[in-house]
N, C-alpha and C positions, 0 to 999 in steps of 0.2 A: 430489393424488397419486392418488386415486381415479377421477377426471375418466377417460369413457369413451374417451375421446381417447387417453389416455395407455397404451392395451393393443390390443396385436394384431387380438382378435379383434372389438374393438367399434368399430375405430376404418377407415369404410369406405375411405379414403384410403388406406391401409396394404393392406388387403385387395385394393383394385383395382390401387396398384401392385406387391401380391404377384404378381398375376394375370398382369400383364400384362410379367414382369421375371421368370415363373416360378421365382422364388422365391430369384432372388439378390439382392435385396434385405435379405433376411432373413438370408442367407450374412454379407454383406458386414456388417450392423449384431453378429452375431455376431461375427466377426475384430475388430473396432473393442469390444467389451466385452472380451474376451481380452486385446488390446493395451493396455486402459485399466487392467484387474484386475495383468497384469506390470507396469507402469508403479506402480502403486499398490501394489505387492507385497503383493497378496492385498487390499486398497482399490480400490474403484473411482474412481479418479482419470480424471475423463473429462477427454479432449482437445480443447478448444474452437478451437484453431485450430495453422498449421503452426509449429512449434517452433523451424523451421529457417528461416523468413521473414522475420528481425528480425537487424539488426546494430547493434549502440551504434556512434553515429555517422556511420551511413552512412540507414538509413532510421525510424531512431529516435533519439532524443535526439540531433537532431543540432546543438543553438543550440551556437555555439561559445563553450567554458570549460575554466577549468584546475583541478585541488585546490590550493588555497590552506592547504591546514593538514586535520591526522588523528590521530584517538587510536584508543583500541581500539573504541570507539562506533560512529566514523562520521568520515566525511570531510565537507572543508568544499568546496563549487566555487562560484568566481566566475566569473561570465559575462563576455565580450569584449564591450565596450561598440560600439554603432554607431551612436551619434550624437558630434557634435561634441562636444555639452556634455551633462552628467549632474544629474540631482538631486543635490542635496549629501546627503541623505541616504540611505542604502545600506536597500533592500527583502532581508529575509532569509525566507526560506520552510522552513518545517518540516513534511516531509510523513510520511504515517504509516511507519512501520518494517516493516509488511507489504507495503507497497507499496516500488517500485523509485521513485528521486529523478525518474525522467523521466516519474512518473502526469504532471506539468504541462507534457510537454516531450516529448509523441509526434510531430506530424510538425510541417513547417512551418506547414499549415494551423490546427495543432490544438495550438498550444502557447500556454501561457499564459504560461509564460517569455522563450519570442522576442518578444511581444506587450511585456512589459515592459522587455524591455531596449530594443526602438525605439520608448517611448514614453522613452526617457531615463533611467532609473532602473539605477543599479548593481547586478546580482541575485546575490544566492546563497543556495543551496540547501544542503540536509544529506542527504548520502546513509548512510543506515544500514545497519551493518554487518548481514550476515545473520548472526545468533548460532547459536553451537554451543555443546559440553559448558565450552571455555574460557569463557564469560561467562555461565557459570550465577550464579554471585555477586553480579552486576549487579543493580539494581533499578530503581525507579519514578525513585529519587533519581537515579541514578548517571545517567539519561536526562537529567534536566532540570540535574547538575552537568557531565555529559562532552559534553551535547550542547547544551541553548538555553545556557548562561554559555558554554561553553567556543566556544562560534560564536560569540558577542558579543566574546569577548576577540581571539578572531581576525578578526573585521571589522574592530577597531578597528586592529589592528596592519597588516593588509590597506590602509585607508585613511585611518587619522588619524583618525576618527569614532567619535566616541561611540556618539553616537543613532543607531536604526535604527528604520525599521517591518517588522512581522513579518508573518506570514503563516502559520495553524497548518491542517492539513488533517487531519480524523478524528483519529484518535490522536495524531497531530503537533498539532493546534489544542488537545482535553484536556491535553497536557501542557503546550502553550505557558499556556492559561488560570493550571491550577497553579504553574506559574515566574512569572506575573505578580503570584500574590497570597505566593508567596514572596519575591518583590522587591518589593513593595509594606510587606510588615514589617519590611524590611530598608531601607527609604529606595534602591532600587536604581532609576533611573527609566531607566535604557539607554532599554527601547523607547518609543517614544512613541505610537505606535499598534497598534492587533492588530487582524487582519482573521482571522476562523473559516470554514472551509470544512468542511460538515459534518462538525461538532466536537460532540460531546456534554461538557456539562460537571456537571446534574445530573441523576445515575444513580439518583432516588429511584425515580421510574419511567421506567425502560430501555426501555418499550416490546417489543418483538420479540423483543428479548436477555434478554429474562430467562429465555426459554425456557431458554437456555443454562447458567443461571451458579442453577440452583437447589443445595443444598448436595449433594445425591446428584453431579450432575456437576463440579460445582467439586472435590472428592473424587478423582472418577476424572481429571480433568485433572491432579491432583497426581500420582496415580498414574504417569500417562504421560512425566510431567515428570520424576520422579524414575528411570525407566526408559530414559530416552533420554538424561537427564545432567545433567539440570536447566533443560533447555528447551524449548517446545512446539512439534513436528516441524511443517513447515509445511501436511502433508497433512488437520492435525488441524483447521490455521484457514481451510484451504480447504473443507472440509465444511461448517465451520459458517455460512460466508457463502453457500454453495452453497445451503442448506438454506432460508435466508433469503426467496431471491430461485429458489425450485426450479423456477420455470415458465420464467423466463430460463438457468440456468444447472445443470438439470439435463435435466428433460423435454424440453427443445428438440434437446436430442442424445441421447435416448431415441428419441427417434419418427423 
């Protein structure tokens, strides 16, 4: 944050093309902190790319699938198969709740769900519902009963199938781990394999994040929680991953 690079006056790039753009450069990164501050309503909510660039379906998430089944949690989608014949066991993928279902399924290049289903394998996904004050009540539980059981029972009705392999990604992988050692005391063997996509599952040392979750802010998180309705506004967890990674994902659109 310090790094000389990161201020006006030290950073000679900035300088030369102040010089040489007499100084609308500096205009223009002005209107773009204005527009990110409204945006953020009184937050600096920077804008990393056009808003208006992206359509579900047409240049994004576009493997074709349909919801097969939905509660107040989250929706279940099954992909359209493109091979003749399919694994007999159905791939189900649990991606994190902060993220949108299509992190695995951006373009055609770059999807790791198109890539699964034309290797033959029956896919689906859990798209989670973005909570408001209605699913303040909701817990850690309620994720691994409305969402990994409640998708298994709906696979199975989807395709006659028991067994599945799973697929848990960050927060989606944590919770899959936890539902497996809940079915594991339970004699519950549905999945038959789990694959973790940076998934953290022992939080003795968190690493980076602990920065975050000492008792002074885990306090004031409740605070805001209890002020918004009982959920954390999404501007509050893009901060904190922002903050994470500040040289990619804040600084870069600073300077």
């Amino acid at each position: 944050a310090i790094s000389p690079s990161n201020f006006v006056l030290t950073n000679p790039e900035i300088l030369r093309s102040t010089l040489e753009q007499n100084g609308e450069n500096l205009v223009r990164g002005l209107e773009n902190l204005l527009s990110d501050l409204e945006r953020g309503r009184g937050k600096l909510a920077i804008r990393m790319t056009d808003m208006d660039a992206f359509e579900i379906g047409k240049n994004i998430a576009i493997t074709p699938g349909k919801v097969v089944y939905e509660n107040a949690l989250m929706q279940l989608i099954q992909y359209t198969p493109t091979t003749d014949t399919v694994y007999e066991r159905p791939l189900v993928i649990f991606p994190p709740w902060i993220n949108k279902f299509y992190i695995l399924d951006l373009t055609q290049e770059k999807s790791f769900i198109r890539w699964a289903v034309s290797k033959g394998y029956t896919v689906f996904v859990v798209s989670w519902v973005n909570p408001d004050e209605k699913l303040a009540q909701k817990t850690f539980e309620s994720y691994m009963t409305e969402g990994v059981y409640a998708a298994l029972d709906a696979i199975e009705q989807a395709t006659g199938m028991r067994e599945v392999n799973a697929i848990g990604y960050c927060i989606g992988g944590t919770l899959l781990g936890s539902s497996l050692a809940h079915m594991a005391a339970h004699g519950d063997d549905r999945i038959r394999s789990a694959t973790f996509f940076a998934a953290q599952m022992d939080f003795s040392e968190a690493g980076e994040l602990d920065v975050f979750i000492d008792e002074p802010q885990l306090q004031d998180l409740e605070r805001k929680m209890d002020s918004a309705g009982g959920y954390l506004a999404a501007n509050e967890m893009a901060h904190m991953f922002n903050t994470l990674r500040s040289n990619d994902l804040i600084w870069s659109f600073v300077i």
